[in-house]
C-alpha positions in Angstrom: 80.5 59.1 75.4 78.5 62.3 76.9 75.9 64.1 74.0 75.0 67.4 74.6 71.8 68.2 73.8 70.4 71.4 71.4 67.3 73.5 72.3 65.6 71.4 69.1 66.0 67.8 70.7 68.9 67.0 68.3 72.2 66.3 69.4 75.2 69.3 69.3 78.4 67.4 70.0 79.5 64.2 71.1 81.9 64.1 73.8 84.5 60.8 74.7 86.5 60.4 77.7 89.7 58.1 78.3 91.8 58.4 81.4 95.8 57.8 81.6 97.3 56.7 83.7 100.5 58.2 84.6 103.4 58.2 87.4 101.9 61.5 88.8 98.3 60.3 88.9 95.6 60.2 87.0 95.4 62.6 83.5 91.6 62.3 82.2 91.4 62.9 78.1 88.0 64.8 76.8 87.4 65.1 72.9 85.5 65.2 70.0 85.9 63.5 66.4 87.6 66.9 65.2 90.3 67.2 68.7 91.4 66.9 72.3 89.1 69.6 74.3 90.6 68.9 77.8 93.3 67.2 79.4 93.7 67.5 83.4 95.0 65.7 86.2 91.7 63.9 88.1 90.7 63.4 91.8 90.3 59.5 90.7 93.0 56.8 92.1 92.3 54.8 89.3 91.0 55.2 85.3 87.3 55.2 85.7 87.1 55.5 81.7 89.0 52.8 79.7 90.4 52.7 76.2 87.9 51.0 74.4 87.8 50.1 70.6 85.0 52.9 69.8 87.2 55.6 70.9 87.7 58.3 68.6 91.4 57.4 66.5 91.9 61.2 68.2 91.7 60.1 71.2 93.7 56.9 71.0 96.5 59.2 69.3 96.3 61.4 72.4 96.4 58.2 74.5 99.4 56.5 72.7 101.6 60.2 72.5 101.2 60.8 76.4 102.4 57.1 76.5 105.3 58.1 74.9 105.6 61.3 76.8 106.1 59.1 80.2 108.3 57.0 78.4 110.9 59.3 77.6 109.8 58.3 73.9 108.8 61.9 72.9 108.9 65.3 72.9 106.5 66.8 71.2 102.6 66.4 70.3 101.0 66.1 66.7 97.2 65.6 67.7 94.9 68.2 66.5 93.1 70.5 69.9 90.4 72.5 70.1 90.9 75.7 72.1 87.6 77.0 74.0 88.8 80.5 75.5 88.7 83.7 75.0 91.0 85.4 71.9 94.0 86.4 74.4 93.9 82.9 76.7 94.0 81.5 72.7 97.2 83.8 71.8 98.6 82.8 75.3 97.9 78.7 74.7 99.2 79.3 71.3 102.3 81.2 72.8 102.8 78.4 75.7 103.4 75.5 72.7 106.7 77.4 71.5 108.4 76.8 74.6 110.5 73.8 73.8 110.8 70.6 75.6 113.2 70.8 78.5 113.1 74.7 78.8 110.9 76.9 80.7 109.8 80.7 80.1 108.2 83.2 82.1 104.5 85.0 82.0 106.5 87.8 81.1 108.3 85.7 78.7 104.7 85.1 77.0 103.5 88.4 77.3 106.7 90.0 75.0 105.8 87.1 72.4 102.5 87.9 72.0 103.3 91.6 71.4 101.6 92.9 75.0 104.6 92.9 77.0 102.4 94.5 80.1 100.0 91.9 80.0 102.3 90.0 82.4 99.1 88.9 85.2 96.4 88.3 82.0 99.0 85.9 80.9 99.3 84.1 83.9 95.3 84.0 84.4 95.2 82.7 81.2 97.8 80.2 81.8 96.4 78.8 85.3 93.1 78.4 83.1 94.5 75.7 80.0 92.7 72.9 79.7 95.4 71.0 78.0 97.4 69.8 80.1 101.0 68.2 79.0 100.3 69.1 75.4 100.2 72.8 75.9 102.9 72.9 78.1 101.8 75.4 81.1 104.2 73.7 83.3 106.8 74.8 81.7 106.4 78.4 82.9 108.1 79.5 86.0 108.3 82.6 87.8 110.9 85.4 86.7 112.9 84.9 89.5 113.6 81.2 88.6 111.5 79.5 90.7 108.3 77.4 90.8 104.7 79.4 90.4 101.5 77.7 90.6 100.6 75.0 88.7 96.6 73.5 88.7 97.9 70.0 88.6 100.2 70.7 92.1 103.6 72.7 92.5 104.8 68.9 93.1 103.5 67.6 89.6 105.1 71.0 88.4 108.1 69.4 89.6 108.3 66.7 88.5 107.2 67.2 84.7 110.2 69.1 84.5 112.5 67.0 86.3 111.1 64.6 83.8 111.9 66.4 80.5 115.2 67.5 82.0 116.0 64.6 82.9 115.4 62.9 79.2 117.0 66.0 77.4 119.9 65.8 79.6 119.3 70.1 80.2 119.2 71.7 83.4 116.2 73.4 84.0 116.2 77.1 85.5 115.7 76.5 89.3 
């Protein structure tokens, strides 16, 4: 657990940390009591920070439904996130969880649904900026064309996230 500390000595938020391991590497899990604030692929070989019994139940849940997400055992996520961004990237995150499991959209896609159907490069500077990994589900964005566009984790991770849900939905996805 990190504190951040106020001005007045007193401490502003507590901050845990778990890493995942998954097929694709290491996803390391940042949160609070209230939500999940972060959740990005990591540099690390290996989990540096372990699940431990003091863990926040929010971050065990976050734990446990990725677990499930690897496994083929789910498709969508229940556990409660805390968006830091501005209000669009917020609209834009918001927009991204719509897309449904095993399907893909485009920026412009996002754009139209959040009712600024010229915002089609905000949306995708917004997108290449989530925090949330997975849960908010950037990777399921390609370009309008129907290929692959950037992806923080890796164009390869990209890939194979949506091989993945493809796979387990038994959809093609747009290529």
């Amino acid at each position: 657990m990190e504190e951040y500390i106020g001005r007045n000595g007193k401490t502003v938020i507590a901050l845990y940390k778990v890493d995942y391991q998954t097929p694709i590497g290491v996803l390391e899990i940042e949160g609070t009591n209230e939500g999940i604030c972060s959740i990005l692929f990591s540099d690390q070989e290996k989990p540096v920070h372990n699940k431990k019994d003091d863990l926040p139940k929010v971050l065990v849940d976050c734990y446990d439904q990725l677990d499930e997400y690897f496994k083929g055992e789910r498709t969508s996520f229940t556990i409660p996130f805390l968006l830091e961004g501005t209000d669009f990237q917020k609209k834009v995150w918001n927009a991204l969880t719509s897309i449904p499991y095993a399907q893909t959209g485009s920026y412009r896609d996002i754009a139209v649904s959040i009712g600024n159907e010229k915002a089609v490069r905000a949306v995708g500077s917004a997108n290449g900026k989530n925090k949330l990994t997975i849960v908010v589900p950037c990777h399921r964005i390609i370009g309008s064309s129907g290929k692959l566009t950037g992806y923080a984790g890796g164009l390869w991770r990209k890939e194979w996230l949506l091989q993945h849900e493809g796979s387990i939905n038994k959809n093609d996805i747009r290529k």
